[in-house]
Rosetta silent file (secondary structure, phi, psi, omega in degrees, C-alpha in Angstrom):
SEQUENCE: XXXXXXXXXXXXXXXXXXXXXXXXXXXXXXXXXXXXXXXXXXXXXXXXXXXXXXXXXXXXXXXXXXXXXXXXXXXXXXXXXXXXXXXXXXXXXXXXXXXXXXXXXXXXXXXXXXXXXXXXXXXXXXXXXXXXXXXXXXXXXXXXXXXXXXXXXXXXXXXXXXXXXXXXXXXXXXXXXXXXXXXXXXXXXXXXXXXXXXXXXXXXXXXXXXXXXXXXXXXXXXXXXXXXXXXXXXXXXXXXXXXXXXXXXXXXXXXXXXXXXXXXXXXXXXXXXXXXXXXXXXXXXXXXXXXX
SCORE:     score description
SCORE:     0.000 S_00000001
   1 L     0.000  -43.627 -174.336   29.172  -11.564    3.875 S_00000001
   2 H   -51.576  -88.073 -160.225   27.823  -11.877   -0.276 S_00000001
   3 H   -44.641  -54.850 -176.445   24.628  -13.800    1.567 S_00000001
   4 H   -14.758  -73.200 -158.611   24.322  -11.004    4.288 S_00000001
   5 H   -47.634  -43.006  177.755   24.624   -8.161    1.579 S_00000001
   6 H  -118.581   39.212  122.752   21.725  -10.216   -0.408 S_00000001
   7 H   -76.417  -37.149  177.352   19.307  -10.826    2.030 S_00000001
   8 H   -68.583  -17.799  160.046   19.372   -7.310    3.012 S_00000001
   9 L   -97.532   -7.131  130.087   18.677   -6.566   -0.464 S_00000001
  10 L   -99.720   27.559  149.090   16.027   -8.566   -0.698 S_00000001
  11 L   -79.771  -12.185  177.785   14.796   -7.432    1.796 S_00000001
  12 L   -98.125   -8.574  174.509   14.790   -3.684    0.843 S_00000001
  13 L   -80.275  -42.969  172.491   13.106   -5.159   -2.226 S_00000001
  14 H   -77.416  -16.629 -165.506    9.916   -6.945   -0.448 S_00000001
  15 H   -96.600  -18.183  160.547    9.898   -3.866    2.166 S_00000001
  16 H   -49.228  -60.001  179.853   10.048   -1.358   -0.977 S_00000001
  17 H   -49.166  -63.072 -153.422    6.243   -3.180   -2.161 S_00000001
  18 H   -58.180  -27.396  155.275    5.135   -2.714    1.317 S_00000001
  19 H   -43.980  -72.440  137.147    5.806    0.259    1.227 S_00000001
  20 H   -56.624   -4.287  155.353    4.098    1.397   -1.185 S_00000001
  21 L   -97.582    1.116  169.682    1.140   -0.384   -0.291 S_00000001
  22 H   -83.141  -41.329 -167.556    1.229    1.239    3.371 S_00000001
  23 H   -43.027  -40.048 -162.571    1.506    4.808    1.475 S_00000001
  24 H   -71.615  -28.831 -179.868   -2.156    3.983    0.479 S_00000001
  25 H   -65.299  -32.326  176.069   -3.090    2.855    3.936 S_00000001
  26 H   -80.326  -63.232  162.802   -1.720    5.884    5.502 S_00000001
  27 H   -19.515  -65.150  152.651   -3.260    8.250    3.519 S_00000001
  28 H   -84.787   12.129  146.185   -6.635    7.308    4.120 S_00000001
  29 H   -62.647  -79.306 -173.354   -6.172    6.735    7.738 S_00000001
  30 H   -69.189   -0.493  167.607   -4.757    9.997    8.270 S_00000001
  31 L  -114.757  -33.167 -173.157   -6.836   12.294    6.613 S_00000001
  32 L   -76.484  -27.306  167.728  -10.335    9.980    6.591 S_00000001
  33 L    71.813   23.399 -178.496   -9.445    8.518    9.979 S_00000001
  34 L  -122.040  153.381  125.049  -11.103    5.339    8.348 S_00000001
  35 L   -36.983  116.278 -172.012   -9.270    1.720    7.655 S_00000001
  36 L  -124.865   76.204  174.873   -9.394    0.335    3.985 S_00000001
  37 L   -86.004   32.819 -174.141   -8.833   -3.262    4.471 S_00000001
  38 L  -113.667   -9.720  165.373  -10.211   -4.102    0.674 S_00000001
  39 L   -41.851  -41.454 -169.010   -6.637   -1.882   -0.069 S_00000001
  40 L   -83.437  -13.025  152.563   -4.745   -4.995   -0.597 S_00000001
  41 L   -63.732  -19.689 -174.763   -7.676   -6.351   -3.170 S_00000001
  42 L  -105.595    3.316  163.528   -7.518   -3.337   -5.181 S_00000001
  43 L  -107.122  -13.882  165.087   -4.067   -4.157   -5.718 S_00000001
  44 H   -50.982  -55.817 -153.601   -5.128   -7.494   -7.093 S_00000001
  45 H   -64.054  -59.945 -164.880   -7.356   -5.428   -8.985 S_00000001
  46 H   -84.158  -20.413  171.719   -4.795   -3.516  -10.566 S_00000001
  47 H   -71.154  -46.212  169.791   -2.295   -6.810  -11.351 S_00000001
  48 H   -99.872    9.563  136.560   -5.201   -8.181  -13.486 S_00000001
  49 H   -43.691  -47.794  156.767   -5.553   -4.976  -15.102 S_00000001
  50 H   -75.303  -16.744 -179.175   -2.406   -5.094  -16.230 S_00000001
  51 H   -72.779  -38.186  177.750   -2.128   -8.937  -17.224 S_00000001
  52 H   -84.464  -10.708  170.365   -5.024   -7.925  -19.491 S_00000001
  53 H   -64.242  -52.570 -117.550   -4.076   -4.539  -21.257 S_00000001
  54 H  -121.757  -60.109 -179.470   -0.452   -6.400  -22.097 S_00000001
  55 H   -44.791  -56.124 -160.853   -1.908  -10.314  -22.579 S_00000001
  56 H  -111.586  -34.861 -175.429   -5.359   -9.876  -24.332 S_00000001
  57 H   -93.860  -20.798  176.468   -5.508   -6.269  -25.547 S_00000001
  58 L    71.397   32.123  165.974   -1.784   -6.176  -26.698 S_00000001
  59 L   -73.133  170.755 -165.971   -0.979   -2.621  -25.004 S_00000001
  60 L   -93.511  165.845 -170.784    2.482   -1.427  -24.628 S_00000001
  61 H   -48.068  -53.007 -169.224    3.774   -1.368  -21.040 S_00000001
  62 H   -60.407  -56.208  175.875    3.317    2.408  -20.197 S_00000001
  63 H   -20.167  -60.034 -165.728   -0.411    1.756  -21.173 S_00000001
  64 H   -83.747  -17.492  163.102   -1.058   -0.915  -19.466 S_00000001
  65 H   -62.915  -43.624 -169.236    0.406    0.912  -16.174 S_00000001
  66 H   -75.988  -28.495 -179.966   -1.834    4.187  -17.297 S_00000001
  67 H   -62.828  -88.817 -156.708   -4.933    1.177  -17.700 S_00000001
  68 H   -71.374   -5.408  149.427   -4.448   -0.207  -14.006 S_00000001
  69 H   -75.700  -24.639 -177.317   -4.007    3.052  -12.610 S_00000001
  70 H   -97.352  -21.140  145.660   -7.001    4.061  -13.799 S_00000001
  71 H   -21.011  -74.144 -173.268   -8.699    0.933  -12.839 S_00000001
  72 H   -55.565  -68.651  176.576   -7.434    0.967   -9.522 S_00000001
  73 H   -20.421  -74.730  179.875   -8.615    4.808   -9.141 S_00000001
  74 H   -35.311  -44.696 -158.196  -12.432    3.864  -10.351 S_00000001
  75 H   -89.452  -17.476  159.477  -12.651    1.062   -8.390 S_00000001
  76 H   -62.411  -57.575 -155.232  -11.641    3.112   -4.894 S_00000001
  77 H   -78.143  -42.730 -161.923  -13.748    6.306   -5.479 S_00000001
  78 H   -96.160    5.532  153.321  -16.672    3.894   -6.384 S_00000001
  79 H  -104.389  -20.480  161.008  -16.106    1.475   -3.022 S_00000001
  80 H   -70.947  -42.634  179.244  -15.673    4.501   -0.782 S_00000001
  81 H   -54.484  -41.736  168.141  -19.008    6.255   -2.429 S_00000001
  82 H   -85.460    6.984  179.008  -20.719    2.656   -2.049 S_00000001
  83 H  -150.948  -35.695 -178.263  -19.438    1.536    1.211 S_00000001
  84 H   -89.765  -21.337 -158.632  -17.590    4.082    3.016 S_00000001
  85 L   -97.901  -20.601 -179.258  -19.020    7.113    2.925 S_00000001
  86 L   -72.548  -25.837 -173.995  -22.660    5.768    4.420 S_00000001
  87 L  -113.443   18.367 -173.663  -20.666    4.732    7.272 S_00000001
  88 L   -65.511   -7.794 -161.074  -17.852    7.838    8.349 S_00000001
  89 L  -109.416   29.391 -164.906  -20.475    8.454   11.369 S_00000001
  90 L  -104.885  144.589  162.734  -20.193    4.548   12.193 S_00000001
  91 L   -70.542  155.978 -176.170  -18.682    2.973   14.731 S_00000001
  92 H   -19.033  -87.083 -169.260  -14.811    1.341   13.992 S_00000001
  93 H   -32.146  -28.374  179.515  -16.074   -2.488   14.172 S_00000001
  94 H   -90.850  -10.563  171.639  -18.613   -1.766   11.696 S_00000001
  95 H   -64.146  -56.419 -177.632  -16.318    0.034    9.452 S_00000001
  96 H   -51.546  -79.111 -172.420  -13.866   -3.095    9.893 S_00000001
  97 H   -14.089  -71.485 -166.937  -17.015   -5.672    9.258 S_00000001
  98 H   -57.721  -31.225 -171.523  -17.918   -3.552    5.978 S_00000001
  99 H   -66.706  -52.691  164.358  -14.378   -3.318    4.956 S_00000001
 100 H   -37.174  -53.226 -173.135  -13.906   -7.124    5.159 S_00000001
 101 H   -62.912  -24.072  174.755  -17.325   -8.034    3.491 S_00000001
 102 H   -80.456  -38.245 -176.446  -15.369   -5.618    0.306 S_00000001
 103 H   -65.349  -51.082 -143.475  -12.210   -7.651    0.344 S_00000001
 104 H   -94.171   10.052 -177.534  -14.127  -10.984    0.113 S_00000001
 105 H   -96.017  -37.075 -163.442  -16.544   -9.264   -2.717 S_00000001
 106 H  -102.406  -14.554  170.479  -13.529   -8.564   -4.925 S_00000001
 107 H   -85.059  -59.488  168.407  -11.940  -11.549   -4.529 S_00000001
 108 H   -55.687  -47.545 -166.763  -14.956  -13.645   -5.621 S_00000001
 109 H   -57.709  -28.524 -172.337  -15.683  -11.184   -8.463 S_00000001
 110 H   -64.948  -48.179  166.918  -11.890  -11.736   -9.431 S_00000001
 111 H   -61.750  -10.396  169.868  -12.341  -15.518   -9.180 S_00000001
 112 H   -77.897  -48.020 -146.977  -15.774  -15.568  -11.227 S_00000001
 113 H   -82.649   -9.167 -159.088  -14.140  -13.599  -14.129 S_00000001
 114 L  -127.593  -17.472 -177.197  -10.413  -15.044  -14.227 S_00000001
 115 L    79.483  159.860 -179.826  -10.912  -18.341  -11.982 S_00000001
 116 L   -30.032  -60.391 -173.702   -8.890  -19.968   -9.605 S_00000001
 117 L   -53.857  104.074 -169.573   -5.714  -20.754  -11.373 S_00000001
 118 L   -58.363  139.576  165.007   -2.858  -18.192  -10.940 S_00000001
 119 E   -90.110  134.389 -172.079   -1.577  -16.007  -14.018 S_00000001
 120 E   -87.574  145.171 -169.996    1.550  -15.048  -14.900 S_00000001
 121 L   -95.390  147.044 -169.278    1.598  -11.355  -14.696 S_00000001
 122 L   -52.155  115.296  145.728    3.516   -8.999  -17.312 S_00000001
 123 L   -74.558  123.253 -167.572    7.030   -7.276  -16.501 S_00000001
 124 L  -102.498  -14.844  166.175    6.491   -4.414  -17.802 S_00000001
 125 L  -104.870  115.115 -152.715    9.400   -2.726  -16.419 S_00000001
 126 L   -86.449   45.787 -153.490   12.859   -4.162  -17.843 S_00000001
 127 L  -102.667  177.398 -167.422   15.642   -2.265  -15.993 S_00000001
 128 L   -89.648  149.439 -179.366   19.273   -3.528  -16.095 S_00000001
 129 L   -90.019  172.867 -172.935   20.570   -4.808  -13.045 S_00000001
 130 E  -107.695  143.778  163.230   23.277   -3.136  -10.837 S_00000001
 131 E  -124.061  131.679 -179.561   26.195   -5.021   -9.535 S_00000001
 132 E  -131.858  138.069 -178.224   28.169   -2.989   -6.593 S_00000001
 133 L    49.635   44.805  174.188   30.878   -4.513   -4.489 S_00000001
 134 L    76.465   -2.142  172.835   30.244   -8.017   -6.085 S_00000001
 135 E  -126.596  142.493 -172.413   26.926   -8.059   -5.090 S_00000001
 136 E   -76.147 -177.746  179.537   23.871   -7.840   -8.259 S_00000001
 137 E  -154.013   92.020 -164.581   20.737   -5.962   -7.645 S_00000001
 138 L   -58.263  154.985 -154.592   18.336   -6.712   -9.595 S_00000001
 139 H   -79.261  -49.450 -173.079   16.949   -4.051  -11.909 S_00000001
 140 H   -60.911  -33.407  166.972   13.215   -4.410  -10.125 S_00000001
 141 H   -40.631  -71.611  155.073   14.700   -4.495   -7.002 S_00000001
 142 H   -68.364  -20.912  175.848   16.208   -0.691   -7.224 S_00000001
 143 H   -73.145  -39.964 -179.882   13.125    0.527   -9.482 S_00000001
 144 H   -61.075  -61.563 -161.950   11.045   -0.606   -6.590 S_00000001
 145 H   -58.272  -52.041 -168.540   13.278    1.385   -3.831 S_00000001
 146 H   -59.317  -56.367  165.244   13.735    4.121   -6.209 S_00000001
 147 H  -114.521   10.336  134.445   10.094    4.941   -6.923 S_00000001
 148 H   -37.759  -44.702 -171.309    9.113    4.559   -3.774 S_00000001
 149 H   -90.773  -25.151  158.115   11.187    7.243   -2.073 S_00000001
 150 H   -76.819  -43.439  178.396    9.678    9.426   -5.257 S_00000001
 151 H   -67.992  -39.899  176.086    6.366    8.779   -4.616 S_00000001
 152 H   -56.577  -57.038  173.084    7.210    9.174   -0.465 S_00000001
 153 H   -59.857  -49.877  150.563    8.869   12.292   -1.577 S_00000001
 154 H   -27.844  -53.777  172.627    6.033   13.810   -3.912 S_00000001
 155 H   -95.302  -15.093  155.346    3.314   13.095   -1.500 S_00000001
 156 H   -61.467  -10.608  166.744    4.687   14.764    1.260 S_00000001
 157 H   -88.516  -49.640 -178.183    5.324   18.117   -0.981 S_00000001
 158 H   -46.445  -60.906 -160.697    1.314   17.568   -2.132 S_00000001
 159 H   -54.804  -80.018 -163.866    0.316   17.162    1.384 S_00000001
 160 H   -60.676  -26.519 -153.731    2.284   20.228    2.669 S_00000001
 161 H  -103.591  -50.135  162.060    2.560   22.241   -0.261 S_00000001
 162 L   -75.585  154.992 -174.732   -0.914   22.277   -2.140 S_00000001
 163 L   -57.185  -36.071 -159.763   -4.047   23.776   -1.870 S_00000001
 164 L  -101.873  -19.726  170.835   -5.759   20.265   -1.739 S_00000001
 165 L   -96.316    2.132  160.276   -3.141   18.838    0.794 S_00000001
 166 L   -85.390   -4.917  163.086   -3.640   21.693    3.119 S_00000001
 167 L   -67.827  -57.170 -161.890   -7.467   20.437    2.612 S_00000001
 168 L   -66.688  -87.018 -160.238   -6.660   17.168    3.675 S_00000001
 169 L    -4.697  -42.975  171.664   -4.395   18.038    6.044 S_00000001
 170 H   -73.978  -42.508  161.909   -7.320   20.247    7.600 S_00000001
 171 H   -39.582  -60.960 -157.753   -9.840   17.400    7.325 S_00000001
 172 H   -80.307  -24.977 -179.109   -8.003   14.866    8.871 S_00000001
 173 H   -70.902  -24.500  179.733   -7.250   17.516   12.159 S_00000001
 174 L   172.579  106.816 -176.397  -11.139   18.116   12.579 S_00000001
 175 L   -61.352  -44.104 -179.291  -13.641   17.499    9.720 S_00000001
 176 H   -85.864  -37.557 -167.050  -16.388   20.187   11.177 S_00000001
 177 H   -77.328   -3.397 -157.858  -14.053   22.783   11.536 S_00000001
 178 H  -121.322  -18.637 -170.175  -12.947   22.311    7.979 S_00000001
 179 H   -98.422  -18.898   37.078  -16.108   22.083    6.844 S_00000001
 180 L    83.375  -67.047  176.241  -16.941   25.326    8.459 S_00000001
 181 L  -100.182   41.531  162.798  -13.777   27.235    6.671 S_00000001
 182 L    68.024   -0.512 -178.627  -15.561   26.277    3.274 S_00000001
 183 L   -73.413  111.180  162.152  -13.065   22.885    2.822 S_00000001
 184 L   -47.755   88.578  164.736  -15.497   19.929    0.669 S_00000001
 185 H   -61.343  -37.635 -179.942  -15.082   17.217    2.849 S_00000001
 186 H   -34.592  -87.405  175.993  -16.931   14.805    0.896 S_00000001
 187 H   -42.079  -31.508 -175.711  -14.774   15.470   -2.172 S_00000001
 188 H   -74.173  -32.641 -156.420  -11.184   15.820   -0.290 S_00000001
 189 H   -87.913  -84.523 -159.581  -11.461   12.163    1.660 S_00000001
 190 H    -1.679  -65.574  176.769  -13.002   10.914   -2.598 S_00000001
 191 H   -40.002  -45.954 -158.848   -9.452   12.572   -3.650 S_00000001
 192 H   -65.652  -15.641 -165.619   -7.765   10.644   -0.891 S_00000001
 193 H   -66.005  -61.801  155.516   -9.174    7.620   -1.526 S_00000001
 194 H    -1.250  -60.229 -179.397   -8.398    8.375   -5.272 S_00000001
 195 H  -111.321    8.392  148.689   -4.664    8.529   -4.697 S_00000001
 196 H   -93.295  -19.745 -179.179   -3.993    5.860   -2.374 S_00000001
 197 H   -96.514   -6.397  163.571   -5.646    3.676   -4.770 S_00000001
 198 L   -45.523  -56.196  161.904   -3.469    5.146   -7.833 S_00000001
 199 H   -41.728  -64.187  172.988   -0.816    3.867   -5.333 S_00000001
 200 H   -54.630  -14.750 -177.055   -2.171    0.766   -4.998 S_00000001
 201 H  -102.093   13.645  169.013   -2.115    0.064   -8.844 S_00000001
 202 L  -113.855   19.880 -179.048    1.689    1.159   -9.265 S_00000001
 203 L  -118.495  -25.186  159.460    2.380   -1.076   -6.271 S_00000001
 204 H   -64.745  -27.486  159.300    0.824   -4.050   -8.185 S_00000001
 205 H   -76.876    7.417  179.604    3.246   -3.692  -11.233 S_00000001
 206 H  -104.995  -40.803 -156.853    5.868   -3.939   -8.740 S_00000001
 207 H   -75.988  -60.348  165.103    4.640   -6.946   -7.019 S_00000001
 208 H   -29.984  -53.397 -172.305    3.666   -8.712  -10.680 S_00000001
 209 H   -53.888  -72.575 -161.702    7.069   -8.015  -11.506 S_00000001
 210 H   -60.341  -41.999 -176.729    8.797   -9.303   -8.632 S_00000001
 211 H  -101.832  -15.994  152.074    6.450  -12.509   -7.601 S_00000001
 212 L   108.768  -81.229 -150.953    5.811  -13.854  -11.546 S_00000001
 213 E  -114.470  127.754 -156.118    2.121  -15.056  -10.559 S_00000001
 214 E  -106.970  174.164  174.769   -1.202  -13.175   -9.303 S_00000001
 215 L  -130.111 -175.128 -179.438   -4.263  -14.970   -7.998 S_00000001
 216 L   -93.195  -22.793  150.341   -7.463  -13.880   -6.875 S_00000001
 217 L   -72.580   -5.387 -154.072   -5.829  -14.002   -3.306 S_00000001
 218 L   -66.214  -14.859 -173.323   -2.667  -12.463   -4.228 S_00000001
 219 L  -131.482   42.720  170.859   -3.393   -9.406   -2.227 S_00000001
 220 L   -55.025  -96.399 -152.857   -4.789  -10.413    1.246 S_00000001
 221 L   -51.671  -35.489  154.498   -1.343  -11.025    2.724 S_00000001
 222 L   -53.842  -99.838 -169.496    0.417   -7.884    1.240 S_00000001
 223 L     4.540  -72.883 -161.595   -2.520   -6.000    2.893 S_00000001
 224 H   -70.846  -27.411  168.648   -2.155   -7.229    5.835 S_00000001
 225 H   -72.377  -20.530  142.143    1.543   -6.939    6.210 S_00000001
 226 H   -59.874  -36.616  154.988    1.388   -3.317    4.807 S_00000001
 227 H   -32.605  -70.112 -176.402   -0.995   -2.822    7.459 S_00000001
 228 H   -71.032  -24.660  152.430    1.238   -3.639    9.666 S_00000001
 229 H     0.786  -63.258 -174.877    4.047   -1.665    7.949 S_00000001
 230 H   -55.096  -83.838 -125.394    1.521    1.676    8.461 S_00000001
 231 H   -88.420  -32.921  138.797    1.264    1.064   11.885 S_00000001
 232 H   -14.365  -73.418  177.807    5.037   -0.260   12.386 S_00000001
 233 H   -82.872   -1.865 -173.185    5.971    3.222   11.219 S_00000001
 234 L   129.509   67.563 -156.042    3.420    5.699   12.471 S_00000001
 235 L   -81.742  159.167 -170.398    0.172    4.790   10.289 S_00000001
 236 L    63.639   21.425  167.239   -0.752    8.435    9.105 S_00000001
 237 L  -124.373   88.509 -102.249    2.278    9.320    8.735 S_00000001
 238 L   -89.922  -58.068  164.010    3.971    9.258    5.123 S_00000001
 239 H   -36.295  -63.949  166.417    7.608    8.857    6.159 S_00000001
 240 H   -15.943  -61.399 -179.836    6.470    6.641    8.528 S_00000001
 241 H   -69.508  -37.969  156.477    5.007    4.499    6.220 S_00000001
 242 H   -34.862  -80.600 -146.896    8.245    4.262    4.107 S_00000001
 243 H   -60.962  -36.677 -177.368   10.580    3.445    7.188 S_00000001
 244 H   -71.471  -20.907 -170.153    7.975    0.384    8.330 S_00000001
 245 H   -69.162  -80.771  166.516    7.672   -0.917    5.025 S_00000001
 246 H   -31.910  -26.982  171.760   11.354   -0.820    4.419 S_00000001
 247 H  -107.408  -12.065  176.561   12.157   -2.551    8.249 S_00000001
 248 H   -69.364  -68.656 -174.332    9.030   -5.050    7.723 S_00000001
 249 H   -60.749  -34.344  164.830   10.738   -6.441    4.811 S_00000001
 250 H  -110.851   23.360  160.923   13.845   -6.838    5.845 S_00000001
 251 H   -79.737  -41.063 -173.177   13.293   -8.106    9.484 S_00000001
 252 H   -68.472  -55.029  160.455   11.283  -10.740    7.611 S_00000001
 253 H   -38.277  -49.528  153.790   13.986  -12.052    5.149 S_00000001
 254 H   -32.137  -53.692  175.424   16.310  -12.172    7.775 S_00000001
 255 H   -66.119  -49.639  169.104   14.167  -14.055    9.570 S_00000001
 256 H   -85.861  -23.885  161.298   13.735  -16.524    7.076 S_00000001
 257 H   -51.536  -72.038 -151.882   17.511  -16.585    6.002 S_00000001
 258 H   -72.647   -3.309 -159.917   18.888  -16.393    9.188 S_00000001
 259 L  -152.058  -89.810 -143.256   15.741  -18.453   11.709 S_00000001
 260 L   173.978  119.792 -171.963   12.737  -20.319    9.617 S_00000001
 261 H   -50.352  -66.238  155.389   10.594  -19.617    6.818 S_00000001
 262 H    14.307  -84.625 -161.779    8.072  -20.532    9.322 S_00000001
 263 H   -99.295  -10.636 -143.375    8.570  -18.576   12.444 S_00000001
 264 H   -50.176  -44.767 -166.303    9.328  -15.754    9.483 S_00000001
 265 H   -81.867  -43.838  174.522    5.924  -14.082   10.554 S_00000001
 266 H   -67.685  -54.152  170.145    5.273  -14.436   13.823 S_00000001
 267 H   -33.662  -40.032 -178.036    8.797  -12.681   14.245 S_00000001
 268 H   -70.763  -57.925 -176.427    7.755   -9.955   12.069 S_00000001
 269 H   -72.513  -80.130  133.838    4.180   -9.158   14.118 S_00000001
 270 H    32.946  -59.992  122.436    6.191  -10.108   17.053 S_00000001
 271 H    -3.719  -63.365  179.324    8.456   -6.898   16.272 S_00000001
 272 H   -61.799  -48.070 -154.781    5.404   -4.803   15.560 S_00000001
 273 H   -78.277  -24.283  166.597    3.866   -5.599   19.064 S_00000001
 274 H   -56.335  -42.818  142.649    7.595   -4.587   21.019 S_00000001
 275 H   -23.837  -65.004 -178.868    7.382   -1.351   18.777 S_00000001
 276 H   -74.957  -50.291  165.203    3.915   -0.345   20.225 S_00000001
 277 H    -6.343  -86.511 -173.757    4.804   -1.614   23.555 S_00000001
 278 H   -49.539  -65.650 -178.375    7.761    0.576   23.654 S_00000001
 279 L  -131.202  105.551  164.858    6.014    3.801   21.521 S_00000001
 280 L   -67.844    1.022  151.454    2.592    2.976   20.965 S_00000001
 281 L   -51.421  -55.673 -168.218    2.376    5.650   18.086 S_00000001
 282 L   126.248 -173.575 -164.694    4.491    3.871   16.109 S_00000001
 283 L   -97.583  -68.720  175.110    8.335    4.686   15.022 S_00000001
 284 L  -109.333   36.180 -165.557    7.602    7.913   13.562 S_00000001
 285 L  -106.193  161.861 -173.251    3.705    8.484   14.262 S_00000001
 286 L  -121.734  155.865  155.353    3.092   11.798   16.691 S_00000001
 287 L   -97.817  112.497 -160.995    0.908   11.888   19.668 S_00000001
 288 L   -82.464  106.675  148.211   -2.381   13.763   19.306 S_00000001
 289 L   -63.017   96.030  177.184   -3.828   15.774   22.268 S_00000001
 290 L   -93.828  109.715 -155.339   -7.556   16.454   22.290 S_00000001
 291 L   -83.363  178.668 -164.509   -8.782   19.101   24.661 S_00000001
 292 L   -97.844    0.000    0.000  -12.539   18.607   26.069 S_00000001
């Protein structure tokens, strides 16, 4: 029963990161209707952002968080303005192509300036662990879960609540009509990208914490398994993206407790494709009718 209880908690611990790295994926999917697979690089991005504020510049932890957020941010706004935005009238595959040719750009630039050889990345957040009913919980482990479901909660009051999420919100339902009733598109999908990629750099101080060492690779394979997360739960849909994150991660620990380190993956996409099978939407994704 102890091992059950803590594989299922790490497992709410790896599907907490994913989580937060699907929020960013969902965001700009649903209101830009575009794919950002250079998302899981810009959390790389934001990991050695933080090794260097805390390592070489000697900033204190909150710093070096406010540093790789603002990183991350810069480094979004200025790959959708230099890659994305020449191509919103493009078809998908070339969107995909361009997206790719940005992961593998940022990954070399990461590997000219810092080199092959993984770093260990800072913890900058120290929380005490919990222990309930004999089983611990590690203090990153609930800090992850914790400001996840704040951040889940937050942007779903922005989206619904504000002036700028009833922008996106109009944007992502029909971009000429929004553009029409005086709504900037240009600037609202900039914002979104903006704050999915804010996301992505508080989802990199989670991952530094939790996996010790980043690389210049470190954030293909997040990517793609937030990806699938998104699309697990409903990609463009913010709950969604929680609930997939949070069942990605702990089908896959299971799967490697309980089956083969191995098969751990194929099980996991393997999951994903009986989900769309069954509701091709997604867990909590809605189905959009567009009349002619």
């Amino acid at each position: 029963m102890i091992h059950f209880l803590q594989t299922l908690i790490s497992g709410l611990s790896l599907g907490s990161i994913y989580a937060l790295i699907a929020l960013g994926y969902t965001m700009v999917y649903g209101i830009a209707k575009m794919l950002n697979f250079a998302h899981g690089d810009i959390i790389m991005v934001g990991a050695y952002a933080a090794i260097v504020a805390v390592f070489q510049m000697k900033l204190p932890g909150l710093v070096a968080v406010l540093a790789a957020v603002l990183v991350c941010t810069v480094l979004g706004v200025t790959v959708e303005f230099l890659a994305y935005k020449p191509l919103r009238q493009s078809p998908p595959l070339t969107v995909l192509i361009t997206a790719i040719g940005v992961s593998y750009f940022l990954q070399n630039i990461a590997l000219l300036i810092f080199g092959s050889e993984q770093m260990a990345s800072p913890v900058i957040m120290k929380l005490p662990a919990l222990v309930i009913g004999g089983v611990q919980i590690d203090g990153i482990t609930w800090g992850t879960l914790a400001v996840t479901c704040i951040i889940m909660l937050g942007l779903t009051l922005f989206i619904n609540k504000t002036k700028m999420g009833k922008a996106m919100r109009a944007v992502s339902e029909d971009k000429g009509a929004a553009e029409l009733m005086g709504i900037s598109v240009n600037k609202t999908i900039t914002i979104t990208f903006a704050i999915g990629s804010a996301l992505a750099a508080i989802a990199s101080i989670f991952y530094g914490s939790a996996y010790v060492y980043i690389r210049p690779t470190t954030g293909a394979m997040p990517g793609i398994k937030a990806f699938t997360a998104a699309v697990f739960g409903g990609i463009g849909s913010i709950p969604g993206a929680m609930l997939g994150g949070i069942l990605l991660g702990v089908i896959e620990q299971f799967a490697k407790a309980y089956i083969s380190t191995l098969w751990s993956d194929a099980i996991v996409f393997g999951v994903l494709v009986v989900v769309l099978i069954v509701k091709p939407t997604g867990l909590l994704g809605k189905k959009i009718s567009e009349k002619v």
